[in-house]
VMD Tcl script that draws the C-alpha trace (Angstrom):
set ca {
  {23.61 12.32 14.67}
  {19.81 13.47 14.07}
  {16.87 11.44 14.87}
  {14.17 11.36 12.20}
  {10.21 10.92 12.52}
  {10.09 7.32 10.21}
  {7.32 9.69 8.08}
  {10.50 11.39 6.59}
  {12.21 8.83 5.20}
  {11.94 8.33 1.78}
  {11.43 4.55 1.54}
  {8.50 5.15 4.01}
  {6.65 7.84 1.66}
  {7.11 5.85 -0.75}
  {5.69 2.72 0.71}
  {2.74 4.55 1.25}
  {2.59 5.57 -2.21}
  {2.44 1.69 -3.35}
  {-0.47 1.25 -0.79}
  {-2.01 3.84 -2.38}
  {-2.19 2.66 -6.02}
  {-2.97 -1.17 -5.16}
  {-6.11 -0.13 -3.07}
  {-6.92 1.89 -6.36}
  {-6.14 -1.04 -8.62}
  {-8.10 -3.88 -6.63}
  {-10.74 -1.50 -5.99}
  {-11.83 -2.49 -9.40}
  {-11.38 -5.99 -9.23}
  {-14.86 -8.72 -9.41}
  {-15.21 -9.53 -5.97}
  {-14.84 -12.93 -6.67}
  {-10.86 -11.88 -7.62}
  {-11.35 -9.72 -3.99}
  {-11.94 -12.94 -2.11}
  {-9.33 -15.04 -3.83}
  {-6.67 -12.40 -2.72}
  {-8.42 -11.44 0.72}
  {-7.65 -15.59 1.50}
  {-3.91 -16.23 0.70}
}
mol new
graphics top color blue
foreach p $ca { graphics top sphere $p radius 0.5 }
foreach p [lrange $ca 0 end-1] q [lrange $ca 1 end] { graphics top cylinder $p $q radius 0.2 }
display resetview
């Protein structure tokens, strides 16, 4: 059975992926939406 670095797997890259695109997406929020989610 082979070990494999957790940066291989699939769900993982993925995951990263999604990250990816809601920093892009809030990035444009008003900051006053920014704050409301920053809070909960």
């Amino acid at each position: 059975m082979k070990v494999y670095s957790f940066e291989k797997l699939v769900v993982w890259q993925e995951s990263v992926e999604l990250v990816k695109d809601l920093y892009r997406i809030t990035k444009e929020f008003p900051s006053e939406e920014k704050f409301g989610l920053i809070s909960q």
